[in-house]
C-alpha positions as CSV (number, residue, x, y, z in Angstrom):
1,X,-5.8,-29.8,12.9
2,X,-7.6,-33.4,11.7
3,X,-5.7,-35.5,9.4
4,X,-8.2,-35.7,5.9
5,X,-7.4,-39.2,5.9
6,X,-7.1,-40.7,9.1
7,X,-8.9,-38.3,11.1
8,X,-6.9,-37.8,13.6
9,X,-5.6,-34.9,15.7
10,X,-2.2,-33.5,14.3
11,X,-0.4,-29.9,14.8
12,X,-1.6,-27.4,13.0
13,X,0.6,-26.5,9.7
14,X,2.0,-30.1,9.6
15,X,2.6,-31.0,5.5
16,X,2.6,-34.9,6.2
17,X,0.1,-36.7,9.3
18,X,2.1,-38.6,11.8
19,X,-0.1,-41.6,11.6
20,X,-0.6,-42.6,8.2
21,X,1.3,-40.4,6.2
22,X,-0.5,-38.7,4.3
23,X,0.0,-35.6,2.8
24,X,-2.2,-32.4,4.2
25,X,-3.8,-29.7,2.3
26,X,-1.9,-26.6,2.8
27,X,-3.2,-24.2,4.7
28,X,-5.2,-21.4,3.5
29,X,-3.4,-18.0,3.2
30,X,-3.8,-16.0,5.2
31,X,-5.4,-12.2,4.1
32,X,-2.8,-9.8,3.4
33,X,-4.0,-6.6,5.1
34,X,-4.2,-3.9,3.0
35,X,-0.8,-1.9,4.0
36,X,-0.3,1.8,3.6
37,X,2.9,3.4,2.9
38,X,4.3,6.6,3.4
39,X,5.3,7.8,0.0
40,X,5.4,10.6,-2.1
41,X,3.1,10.9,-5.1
42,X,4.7,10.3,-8.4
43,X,1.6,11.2,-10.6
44,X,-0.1,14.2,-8.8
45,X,2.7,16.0,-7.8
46,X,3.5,19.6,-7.9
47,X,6.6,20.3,-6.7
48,X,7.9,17.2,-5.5
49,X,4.7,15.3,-4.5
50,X,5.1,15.4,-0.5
51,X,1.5,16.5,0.0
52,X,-0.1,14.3,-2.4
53,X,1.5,11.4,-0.5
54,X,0.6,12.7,2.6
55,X,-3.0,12.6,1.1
56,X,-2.8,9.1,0.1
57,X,-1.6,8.0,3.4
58,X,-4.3,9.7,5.3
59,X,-7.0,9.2,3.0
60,X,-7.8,13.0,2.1
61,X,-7.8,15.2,-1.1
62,X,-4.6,16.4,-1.7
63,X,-5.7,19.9,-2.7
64,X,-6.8,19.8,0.9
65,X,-3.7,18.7,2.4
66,X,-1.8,21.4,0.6
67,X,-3.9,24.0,1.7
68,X,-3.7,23.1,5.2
69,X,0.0,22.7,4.7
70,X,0.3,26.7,3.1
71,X,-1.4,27.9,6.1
72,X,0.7,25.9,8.6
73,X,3.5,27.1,7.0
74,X,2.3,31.2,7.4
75,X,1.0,30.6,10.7
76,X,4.4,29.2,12.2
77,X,7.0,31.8,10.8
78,X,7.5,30.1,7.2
79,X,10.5,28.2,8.0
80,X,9.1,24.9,10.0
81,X,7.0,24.4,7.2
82,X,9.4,24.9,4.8
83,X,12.1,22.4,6.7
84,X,9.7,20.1,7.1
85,X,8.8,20.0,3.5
86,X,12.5,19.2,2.4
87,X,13.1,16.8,5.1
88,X,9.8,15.0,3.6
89,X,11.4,15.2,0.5
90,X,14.5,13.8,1.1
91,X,13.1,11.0,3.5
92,X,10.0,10.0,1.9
93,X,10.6,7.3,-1.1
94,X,9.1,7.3,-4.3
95,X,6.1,5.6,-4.8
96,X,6.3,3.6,-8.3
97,X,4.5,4.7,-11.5
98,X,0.9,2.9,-11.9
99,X,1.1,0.8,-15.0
100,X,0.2,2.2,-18.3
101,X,-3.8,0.5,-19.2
102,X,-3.5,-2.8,-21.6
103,X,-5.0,-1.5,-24.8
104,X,-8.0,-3.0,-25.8
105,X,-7.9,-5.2,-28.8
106,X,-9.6,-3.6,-32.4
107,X,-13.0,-5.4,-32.2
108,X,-13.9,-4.9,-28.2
109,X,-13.8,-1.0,-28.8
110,X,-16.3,0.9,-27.0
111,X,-18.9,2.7,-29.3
């Protein structure tokens, strides 16, 4: 890192330069990467919304993921995908409600 004053070499992430003092911009943030969460869906839910936030997390349609999920559950005796289902319901948190839209105020309403 160069001092903006002095122009000299400091440490990277130092506040003040050793040389002259002078106080150093701070650092750009960094990006937050976009970080996905395993939660169940608290708006398209329909039993307790386990699917739905499976299909968040993985990027797919949830009727999808539901389907799939029916037939897993037939095709391996009915109880492994019933298990698992309540075991995903009691581990996986809630994911919060989206906030309501601000209303729009009288004169910017769309015609």
């Amino acid at each position: 890192m160069i001092c903006a004053n002095c122009q000299r070499e400091i440490v990277p992430g130092s506040n003040f330069c050793y040389y002259c003092g002078a106080r150093q911009a701070p650092p750009p943030p960094r990006p937050v990467m976009g970080q996905r969460y395993l939660m169940r869906s608290a708006t398209n839910k329909r039993i307790a919304g386990v699917c739905a936030g499976f299909a968040d997390y993985l990027g797919l349609d949830p009727a999808l993921v539901r389907i799939l999920w029916v037939l897993l559950t037939f095709f391996t005796a009915i109880f492994p995908g019933i298990i698992l289902y309540i075991i995903s319901w009691l581990i996986m948190p809630m994911a919060p409600y989206p906030l309501p839209a601000a209303p729009q105020p009288a004169g910017d309403q769309p015609r």
